[in-house]
LOKE-539154 format. One record per residue (C-alpha): residue in three letters; residue number from 1; y, z, x. Coordinates in nm, 4 decimals. Example, Ala and Ser with C-alpha at 12.3 -4.5 7.8 and 13.67 -1.06 7.14 Angstrom:
<nodes>
[node Ala, 1, [-0.4500, 0.7800, 1.2300]]
[node Ser, 2, [-0.1060, 0.7140, 1.3670]]
</nodes>
This chain:
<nodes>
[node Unk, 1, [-7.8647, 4.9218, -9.6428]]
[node Unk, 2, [-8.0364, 5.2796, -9.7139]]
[node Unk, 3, [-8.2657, 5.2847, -9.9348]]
[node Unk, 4, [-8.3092, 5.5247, -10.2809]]
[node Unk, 5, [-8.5993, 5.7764, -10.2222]]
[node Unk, 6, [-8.8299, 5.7278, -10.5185]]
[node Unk, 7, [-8.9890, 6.0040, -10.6963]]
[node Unk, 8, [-9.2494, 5.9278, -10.9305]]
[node Unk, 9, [-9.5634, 6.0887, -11.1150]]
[node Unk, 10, [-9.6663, 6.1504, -11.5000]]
[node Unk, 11, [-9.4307, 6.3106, -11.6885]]
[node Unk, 12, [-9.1172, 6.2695, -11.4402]]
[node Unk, 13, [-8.7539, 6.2677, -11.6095]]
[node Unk, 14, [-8.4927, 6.0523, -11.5186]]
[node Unk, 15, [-8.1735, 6.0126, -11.5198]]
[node Unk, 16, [-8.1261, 5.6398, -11.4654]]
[node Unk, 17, [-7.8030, 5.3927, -11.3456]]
[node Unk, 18, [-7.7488, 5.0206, -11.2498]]
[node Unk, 19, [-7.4005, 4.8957, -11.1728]]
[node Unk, 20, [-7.3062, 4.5139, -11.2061]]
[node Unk, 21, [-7.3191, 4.3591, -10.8617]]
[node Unk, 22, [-6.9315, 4.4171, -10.6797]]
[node Unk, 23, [-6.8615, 4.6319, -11.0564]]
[node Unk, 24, [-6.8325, 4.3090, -11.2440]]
[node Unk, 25, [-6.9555, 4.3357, -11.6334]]
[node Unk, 26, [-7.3059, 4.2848, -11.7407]]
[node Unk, 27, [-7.2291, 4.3095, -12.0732]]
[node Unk, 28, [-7.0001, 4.0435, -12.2138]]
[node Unk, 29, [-7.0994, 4.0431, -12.5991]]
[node Unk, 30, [-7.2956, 4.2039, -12.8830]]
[node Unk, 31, [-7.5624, 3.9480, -12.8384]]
[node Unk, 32, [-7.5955, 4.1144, -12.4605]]
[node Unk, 33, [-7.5830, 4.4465, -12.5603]]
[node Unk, 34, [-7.8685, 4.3909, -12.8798]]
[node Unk, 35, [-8.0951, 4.1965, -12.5758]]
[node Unk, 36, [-8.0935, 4.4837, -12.3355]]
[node Unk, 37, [-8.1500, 4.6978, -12.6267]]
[node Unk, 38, [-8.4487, 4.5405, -12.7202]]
[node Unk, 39, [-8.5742, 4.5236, -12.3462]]
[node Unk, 40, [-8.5196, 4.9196, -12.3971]]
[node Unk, 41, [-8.7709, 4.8843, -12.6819]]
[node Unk, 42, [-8.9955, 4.6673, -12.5163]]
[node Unk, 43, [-9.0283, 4.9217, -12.2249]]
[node Unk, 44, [-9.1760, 5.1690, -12.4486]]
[node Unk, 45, [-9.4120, 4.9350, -12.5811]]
[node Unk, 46, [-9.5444, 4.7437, -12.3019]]
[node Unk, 47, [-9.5120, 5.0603, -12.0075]]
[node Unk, 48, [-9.5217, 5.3714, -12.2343]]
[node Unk, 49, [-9.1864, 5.4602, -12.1683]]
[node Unk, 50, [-8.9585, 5.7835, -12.3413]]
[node Unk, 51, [-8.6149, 5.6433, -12.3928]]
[node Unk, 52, [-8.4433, 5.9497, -12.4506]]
[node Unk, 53, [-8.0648, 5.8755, -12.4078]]
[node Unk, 54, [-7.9036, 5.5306, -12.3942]]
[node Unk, 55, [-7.5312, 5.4443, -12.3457]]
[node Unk, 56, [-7.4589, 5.0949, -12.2466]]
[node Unk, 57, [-7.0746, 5.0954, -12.0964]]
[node Unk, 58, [-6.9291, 4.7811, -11.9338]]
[node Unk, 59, [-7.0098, 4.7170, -11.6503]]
[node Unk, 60, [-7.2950, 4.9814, -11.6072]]
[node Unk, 61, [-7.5608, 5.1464, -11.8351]]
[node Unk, 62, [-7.6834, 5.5233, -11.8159]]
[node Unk, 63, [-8.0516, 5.5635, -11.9352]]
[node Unk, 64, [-8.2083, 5.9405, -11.9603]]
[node Unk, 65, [-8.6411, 5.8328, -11.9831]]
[node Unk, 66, [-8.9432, 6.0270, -11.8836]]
[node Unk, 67, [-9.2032, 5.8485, -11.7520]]
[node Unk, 68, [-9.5819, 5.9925, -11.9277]]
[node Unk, 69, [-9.7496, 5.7067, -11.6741]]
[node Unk, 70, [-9.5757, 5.7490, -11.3764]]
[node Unk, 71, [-9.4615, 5.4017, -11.3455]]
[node Unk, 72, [-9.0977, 5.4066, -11.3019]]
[node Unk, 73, [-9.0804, 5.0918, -11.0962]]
[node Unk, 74, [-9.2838, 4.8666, -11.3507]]
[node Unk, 75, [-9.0764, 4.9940, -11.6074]]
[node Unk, 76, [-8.7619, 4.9127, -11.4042]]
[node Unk, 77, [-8.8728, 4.6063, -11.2830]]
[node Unk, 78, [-8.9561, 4.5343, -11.6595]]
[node Unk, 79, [-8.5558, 4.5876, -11.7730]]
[node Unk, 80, [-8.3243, 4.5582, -11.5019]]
[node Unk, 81, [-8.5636, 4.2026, -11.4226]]
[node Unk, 82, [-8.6261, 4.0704, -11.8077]]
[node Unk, 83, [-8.1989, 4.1697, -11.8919]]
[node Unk, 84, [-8.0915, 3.9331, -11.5419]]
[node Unk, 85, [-8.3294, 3.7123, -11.6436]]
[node Unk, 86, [-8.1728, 3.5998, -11.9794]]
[node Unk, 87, [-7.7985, 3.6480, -11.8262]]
[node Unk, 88, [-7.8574, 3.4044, -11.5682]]
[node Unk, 89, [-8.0332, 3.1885, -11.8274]]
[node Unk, 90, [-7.7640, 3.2344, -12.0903]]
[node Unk, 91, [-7.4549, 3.1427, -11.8452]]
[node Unk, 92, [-7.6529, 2.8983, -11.5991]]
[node Unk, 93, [-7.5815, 3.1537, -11.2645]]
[node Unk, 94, [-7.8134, 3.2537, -11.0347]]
[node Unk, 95, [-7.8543, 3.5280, -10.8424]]
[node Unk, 96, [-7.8142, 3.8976, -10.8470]]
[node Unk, 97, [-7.6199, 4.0659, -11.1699]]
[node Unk, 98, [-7.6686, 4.4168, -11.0901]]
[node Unk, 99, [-7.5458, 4.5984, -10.7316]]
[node Unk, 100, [-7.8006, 4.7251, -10.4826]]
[node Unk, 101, [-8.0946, 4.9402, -10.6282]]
[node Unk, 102, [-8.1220, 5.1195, -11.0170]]
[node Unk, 103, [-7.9990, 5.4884, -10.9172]]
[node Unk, 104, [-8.3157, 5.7240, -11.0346]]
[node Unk, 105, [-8.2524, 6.0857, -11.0344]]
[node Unk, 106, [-8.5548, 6.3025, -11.0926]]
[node Unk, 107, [-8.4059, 6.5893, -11.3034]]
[node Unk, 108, [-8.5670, 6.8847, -11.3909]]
[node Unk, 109, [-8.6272, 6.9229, -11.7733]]
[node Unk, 110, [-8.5278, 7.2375, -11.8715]]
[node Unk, 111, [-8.2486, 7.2919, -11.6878]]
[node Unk, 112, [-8.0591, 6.9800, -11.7206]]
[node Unk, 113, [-8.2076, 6.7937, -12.0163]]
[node Unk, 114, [-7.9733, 6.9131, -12.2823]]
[node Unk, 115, [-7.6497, 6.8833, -12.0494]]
[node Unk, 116, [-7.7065, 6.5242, -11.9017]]
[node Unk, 117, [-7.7352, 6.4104, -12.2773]]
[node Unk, 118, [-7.4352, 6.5312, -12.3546]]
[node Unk, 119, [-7.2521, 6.3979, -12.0041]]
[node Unk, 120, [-7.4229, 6.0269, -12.0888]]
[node Unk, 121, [-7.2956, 6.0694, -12.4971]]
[node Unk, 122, [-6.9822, 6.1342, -12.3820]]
[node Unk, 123, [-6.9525, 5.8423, -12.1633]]
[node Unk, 124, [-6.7647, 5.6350, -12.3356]]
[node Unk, 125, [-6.4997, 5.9080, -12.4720]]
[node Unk, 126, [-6.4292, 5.9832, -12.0480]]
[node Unk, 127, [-6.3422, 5.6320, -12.0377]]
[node Unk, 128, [-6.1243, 5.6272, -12.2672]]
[node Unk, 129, [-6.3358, 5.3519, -12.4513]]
[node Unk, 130, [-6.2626, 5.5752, -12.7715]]
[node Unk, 131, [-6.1213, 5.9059, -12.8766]]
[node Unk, 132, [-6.4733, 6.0582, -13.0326]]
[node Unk, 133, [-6.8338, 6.0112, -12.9161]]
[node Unk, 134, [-6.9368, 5.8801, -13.2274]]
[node Unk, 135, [-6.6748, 5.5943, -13.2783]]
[node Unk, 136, [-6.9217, 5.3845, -12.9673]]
[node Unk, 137, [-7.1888, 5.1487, -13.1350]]
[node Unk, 138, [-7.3795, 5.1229, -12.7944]]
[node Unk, 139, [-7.5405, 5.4618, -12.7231]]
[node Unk, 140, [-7.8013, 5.6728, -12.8788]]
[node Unk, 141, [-7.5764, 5.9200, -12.9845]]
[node Unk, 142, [-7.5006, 5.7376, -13.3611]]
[node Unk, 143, [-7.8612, 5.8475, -13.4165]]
[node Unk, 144, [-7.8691, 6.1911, -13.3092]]
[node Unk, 145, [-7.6234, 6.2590, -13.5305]]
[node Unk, 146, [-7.7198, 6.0766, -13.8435]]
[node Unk, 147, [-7.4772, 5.8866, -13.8791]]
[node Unk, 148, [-7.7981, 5.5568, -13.8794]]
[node Unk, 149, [-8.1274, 5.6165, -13.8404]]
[node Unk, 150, [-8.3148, 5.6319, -13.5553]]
[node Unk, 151, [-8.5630, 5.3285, -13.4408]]
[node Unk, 152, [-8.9413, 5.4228, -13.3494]]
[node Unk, 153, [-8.8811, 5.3703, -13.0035]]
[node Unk, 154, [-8.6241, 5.6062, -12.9438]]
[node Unk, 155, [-8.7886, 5.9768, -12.8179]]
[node Unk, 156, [-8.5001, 6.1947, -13.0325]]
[node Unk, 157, [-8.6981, 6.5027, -13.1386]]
[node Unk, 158, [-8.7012, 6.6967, -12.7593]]
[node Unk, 159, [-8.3836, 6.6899, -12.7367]]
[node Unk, 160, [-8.2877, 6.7764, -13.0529]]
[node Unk, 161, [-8.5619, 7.1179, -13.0730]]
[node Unk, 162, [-8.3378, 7.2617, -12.8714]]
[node Unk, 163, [-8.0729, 7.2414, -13.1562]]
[node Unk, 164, [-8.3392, 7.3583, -13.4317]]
[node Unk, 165, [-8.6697, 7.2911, -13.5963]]
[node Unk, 166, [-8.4893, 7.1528, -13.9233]]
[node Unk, 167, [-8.4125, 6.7761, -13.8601]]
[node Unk, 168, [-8.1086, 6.8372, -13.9933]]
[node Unk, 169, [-8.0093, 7.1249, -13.8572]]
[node Unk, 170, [-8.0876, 7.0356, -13.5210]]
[node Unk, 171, [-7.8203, 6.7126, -13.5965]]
[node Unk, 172, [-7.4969, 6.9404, -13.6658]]
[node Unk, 173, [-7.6333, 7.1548, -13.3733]]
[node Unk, 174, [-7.6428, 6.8629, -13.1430]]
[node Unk, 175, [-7.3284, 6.7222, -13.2442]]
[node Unk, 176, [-7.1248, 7.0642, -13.2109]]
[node Unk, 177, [-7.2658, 7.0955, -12.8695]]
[node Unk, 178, [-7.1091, 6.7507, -12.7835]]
[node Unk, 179, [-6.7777, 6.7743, -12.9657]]
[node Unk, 180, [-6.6712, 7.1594, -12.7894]]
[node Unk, 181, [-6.6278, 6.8522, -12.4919]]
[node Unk, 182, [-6.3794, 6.6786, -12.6658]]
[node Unk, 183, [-6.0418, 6.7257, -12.4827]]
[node Unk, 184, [-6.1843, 6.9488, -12.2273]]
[node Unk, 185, [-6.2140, 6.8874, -11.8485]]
[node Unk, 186, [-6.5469, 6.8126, -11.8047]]
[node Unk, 187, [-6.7337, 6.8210, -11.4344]]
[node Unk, 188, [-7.0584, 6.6446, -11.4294]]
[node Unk, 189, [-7.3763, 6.7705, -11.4129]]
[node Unk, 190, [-7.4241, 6.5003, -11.1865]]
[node Unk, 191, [-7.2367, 6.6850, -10.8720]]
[node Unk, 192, [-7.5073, 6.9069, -10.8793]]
[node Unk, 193, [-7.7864, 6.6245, -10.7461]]
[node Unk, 194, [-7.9270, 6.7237, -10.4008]]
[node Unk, 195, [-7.9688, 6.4240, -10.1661]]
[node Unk, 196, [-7.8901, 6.1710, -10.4651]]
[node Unk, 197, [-8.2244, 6.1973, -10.5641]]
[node Unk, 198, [-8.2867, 6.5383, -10.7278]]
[node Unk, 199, [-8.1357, 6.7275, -11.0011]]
[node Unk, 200, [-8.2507, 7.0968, -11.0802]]
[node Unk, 201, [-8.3353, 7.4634, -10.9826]]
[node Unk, 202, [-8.4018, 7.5670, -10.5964]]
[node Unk, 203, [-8.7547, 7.6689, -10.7502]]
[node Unk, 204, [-8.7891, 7.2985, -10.8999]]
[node Unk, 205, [-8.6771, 7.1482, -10.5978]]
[node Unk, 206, [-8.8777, 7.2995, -10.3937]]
[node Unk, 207, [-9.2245, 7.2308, -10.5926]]
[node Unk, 208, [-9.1208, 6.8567, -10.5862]]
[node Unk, 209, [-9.0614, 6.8694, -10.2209]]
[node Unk, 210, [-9.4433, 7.0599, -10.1415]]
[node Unk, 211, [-9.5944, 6.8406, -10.4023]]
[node Unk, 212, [-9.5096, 6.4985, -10.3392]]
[node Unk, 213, [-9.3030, 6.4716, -10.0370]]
[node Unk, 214, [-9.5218, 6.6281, -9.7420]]
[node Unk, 215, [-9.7392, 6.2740, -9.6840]]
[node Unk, 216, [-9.4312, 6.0701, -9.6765]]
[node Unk, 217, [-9.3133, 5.9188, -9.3205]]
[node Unk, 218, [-8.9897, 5.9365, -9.2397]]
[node Unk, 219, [-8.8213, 5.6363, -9.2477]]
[node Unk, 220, [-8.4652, 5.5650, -9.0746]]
[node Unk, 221, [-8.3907, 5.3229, -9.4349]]
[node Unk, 222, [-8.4598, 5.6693, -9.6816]]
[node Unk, 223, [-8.2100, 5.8824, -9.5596]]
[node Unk, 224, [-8.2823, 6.1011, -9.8095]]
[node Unk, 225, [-8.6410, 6.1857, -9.7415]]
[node Unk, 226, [-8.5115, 6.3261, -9.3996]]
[node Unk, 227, [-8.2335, 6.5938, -9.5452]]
[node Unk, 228, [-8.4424, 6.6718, -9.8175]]
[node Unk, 229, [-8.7484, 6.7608, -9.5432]]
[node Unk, 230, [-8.5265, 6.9198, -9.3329]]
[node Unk, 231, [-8.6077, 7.2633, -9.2239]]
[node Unk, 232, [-8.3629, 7.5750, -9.1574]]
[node Unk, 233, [-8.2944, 7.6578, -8.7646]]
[node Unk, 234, [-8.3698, 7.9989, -8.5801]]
[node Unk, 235, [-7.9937, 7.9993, -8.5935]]
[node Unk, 236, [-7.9458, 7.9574, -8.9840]]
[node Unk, 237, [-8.2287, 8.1756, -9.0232]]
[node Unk, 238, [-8.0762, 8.4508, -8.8064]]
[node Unk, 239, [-7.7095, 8.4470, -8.9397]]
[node Unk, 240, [-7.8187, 8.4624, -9.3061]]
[node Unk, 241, [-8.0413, 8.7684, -9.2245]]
[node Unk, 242, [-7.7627, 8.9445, -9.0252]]
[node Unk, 243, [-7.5402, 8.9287, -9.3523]]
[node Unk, 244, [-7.8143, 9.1218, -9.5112]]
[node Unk, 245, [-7.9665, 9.3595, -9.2470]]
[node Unk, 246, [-7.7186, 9.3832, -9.0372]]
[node Unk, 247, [-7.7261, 9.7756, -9.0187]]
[node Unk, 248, [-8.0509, 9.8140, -8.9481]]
[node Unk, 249, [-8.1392, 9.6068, -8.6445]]
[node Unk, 250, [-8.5005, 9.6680, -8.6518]]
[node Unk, 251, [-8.6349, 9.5642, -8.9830]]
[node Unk, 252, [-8.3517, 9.2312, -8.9162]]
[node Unk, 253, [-8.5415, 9.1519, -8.6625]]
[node Unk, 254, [-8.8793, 9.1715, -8.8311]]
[node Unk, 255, [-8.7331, 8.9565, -9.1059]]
[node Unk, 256, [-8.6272, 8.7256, -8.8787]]
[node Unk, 257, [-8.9283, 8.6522, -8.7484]]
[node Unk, 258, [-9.0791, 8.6602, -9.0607]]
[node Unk, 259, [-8.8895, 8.3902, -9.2154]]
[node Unk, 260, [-8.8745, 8.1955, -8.8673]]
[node Unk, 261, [-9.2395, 8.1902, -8.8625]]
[node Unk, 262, [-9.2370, 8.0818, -9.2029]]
[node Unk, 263, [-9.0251, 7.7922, -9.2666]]
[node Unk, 264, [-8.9247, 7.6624, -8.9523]]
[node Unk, 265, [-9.1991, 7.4728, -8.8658]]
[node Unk, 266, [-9.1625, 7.5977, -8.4987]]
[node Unk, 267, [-9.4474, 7.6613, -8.2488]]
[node Unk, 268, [-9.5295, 8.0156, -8.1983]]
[node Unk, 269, [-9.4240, 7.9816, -7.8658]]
[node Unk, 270, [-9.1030, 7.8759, -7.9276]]
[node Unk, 271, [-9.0221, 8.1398, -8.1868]]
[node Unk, 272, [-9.1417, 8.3968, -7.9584]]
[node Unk, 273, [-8.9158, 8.2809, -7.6587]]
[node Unk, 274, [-8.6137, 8.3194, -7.9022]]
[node Unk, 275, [-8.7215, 8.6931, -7.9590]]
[node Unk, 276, [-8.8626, 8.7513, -7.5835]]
[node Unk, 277, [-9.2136, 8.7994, -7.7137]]
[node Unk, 278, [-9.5042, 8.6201, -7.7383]]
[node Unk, 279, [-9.7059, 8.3830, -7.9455]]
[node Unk, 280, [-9.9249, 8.6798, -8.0814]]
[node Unk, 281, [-9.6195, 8.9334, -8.1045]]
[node Unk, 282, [-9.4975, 8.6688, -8.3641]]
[node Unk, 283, [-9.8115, 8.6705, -8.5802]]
[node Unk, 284, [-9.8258, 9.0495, -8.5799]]
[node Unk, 285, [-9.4439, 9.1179, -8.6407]]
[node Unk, 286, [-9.4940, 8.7992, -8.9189]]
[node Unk, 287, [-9.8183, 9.0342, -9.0762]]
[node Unk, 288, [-9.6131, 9.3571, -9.0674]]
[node Unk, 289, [-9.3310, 9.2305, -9.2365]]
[node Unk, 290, [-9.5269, 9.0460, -9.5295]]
[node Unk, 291, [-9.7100, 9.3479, -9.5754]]
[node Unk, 292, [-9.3722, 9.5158, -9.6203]]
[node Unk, 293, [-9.2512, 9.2388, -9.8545]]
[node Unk, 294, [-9.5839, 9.2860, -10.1014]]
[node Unk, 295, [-9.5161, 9.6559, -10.1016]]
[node Unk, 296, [-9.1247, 9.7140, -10.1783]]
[node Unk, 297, [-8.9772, 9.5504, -10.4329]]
[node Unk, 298, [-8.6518, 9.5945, -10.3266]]
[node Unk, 299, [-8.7237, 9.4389, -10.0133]]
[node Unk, 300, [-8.8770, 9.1415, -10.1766]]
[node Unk, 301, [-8.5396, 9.0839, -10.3358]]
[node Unk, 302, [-8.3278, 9.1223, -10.0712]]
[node Unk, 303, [-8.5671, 8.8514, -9.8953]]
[node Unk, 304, [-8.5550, 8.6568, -10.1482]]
[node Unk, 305, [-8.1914, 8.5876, -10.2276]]
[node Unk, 306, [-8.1804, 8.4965, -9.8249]]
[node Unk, 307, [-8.4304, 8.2388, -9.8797]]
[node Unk, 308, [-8.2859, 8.0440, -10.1770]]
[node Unk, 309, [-7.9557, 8.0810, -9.9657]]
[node Unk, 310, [-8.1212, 7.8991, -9.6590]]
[node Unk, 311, [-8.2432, 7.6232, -9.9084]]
[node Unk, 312, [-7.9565, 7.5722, -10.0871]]
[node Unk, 313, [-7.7921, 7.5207, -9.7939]]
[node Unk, 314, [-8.0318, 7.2781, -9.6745]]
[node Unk, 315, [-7.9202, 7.0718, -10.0284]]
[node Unk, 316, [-7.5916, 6.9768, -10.0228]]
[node Unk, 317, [-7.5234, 6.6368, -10.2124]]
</nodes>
C-alpha cells in the first residue's frame, strides 16, 4: 500500500483526516466525541499544537492545526493512538479503528486558510447532518461564532483577523462568510491538492518542493514524492514555448533552450543534441537569453506565464 508523503517543519499548516477502518464509525456517543476532544486539548499541551478547526463527523474527523514544532507525527501518534486506545478499551476490540494512514495536507496559509475553515464548518450541513452550520455541537464553529465560548486550547484569533480586529466584529464577519454557502453548490477547496499532499500557490509549491524535498530518495511506496519531483520534458518545454513564440522562430528557440537548460535536469549534451549544437552552444544561448530576460520586462512576463504553465502541469491531483 502507497504510502502518504509527509511534509513537516516549524510552522507547517495542515489540513488533517482519518477515516474509520472499511468507513465504519469511530464515534458512537457523546462520551466518544468529549474523549477525542480532550485528546485535541491534550495535543496542544503536551506537543505545542494550534488546533485551529475541528469538526468531528461520523465516521471521520477533519482537523485544520499548524504545527510551531514541527512534530506532526508525535502529535498524530499522540491522538489518532491515545482516541484507539480508549475505544478498544471501552468496547473490549482490538485492533485497528481508523483506515490506512491520517491524510496530512500541507496547505499554504494565506491562500487557503480562510476557505478550508469554512469547507470543514460546513461539513456537517453537506451531509445533510443539519440544515445550518451552527445547529452541529461537534465542531469549532459554535465558538467562532459566539454562540459558547471558546476553550484556551483552541487557536481562534488567526482565523478570525481576517474577519476584523474587533472580537466581535470579526464573529458576524466569520459567520456571514460561512452562511453565503448555505444552499449553494459548493466545490472543495480540496480538488485543488497537488499529489494529495499539497495545497497552495505554484510559487508555494514550488518553495516547499526546493526546500524540503531535494534530499529525499525516491521511494517506489511514496508515489507522491516522484510526481511531485518530476521535471518537464524537452517536449513539454518546446510545445508550451511554440504557443508563445511561435512567430518568431529565433528568440523560440533561445527560450527553449533557456528553459531546457533550466529545469530539465538534462546533461548539456543531451540538450544540445535536441537543438544540433553543442554542450557550450547551450551555455552561451542559456547566457544570452537570461541576459535578455533581466533586461525586458515584457519578455520576463511572457517567460514567466510559460513557466507556471509547465509546473502546473506537472501538478495535477
Amino acid at each position: 500500500m502507497a504510502r502518504p508523503l509527509r511534509i513537516a517543519y516549524p510552522g507547517a499548516f495542515y489540513h488533517i483526516t482519518s477515516r474509520g477502518n472499511e468507513r465504519k464509525d469511530i464515534f458512537k456517543s457523546q462520551k466518544d466525541r468529549e474523549k477525542f476532544v480532550s485528546y485535541l486539548e491534550s495535543a496542544t499541551e503536551r506537543y505545542g499544537a494550534l488546533i485551529h478547526i475541528f469538526c468531528l463527523m461520523t465516521n471521520h474527523y477533519h482537523i485544520l492545526m499548524e504545527t510551531p514544532s514541527g512534530n506532526l507525527s508525535q502529535i498524530m501518534r499522540h491522538i489518532n493512538g491515545a482516541y484507539t486506545t480508549y475505544f478498544n478499551v471501552k468496547r473490549q476490540r482490538s485492533g485497528h479503528l481508523f483506515q490506512g494512514r491520517y491524510k496530512a495536507i500541507l496547505v499554504d496559509i494565506d491562500e487557503y486558510t480562510k476557505e478550508l475553515s469554512r469547507y470543514i464548518h460546513f461539513n456537517p450541513v453537506r451531509a445533510k447532518m443539519v440544515d445550518r452550520p451552527e445547529e452541529y455541537r461537534w465542531s469549532s464553529y459554535q465558538y467562532y461564532i459566539g454562540h459558547k465560548k471558546s476553550p484556551k486550547w483552541l487557536a481562534t484569533d488567526f482565523i478570525l483577523g481576517y474577519f476584523g480586529n474587533k472580537h466581535s466584529v470579526a464573529q458576524r464577519g466569520y459567520r456571514a462568510f460561512v452562511e453565503t454557502l448555505i444552499g449553494q453548490e459548493y466545490r472543495s477547496p480540496l480538488k485543488k491538492v497537488v499529489s494529495s499532499t499539497i495545497l497552495g500557490r505554484v510559487d508555494f509549491i514550488e518553495a516547499i518542493k526546493d526546500k524540503y524535498l531535494p534530499n529525499r530518495k525516491m521511494d517506489p511506496d511514496l508515489p507522491a514524492l516522484k510526481e511531485l519531483s518530476r521535471k518537464p520534458s524537452i517536449n513539454e518545454i518546446t510545445g508550451e514555448v511554440e504557443s508563445v513564440f511561435g512567430e518568431n522562430r529565433v528568440l523560440a528557440r533561445g527560450v527553449k533552450i533557456y528553459l531546457c537548460h533550466r529545469y530539465t535536469g538534462k546533461m548539456l549534451k543531451e540538450i544540445g543534441r535536441h537543438f544540433d549544437i553543442g554542450a557550450s552552444g547551450v551555455s552561451q544561448t542559456s547566457r544570452r537569453v537570461a541576459m535578455k530576460i533581466s533586461q525586458d520586462n515584457k519578455l520576463r512576463e511572457k517567460i514567466g506565464k510559460i513557466e507556471n504553465k509547465l509546473k502546473l502541469s506537472r501538478m495535477k491531483t
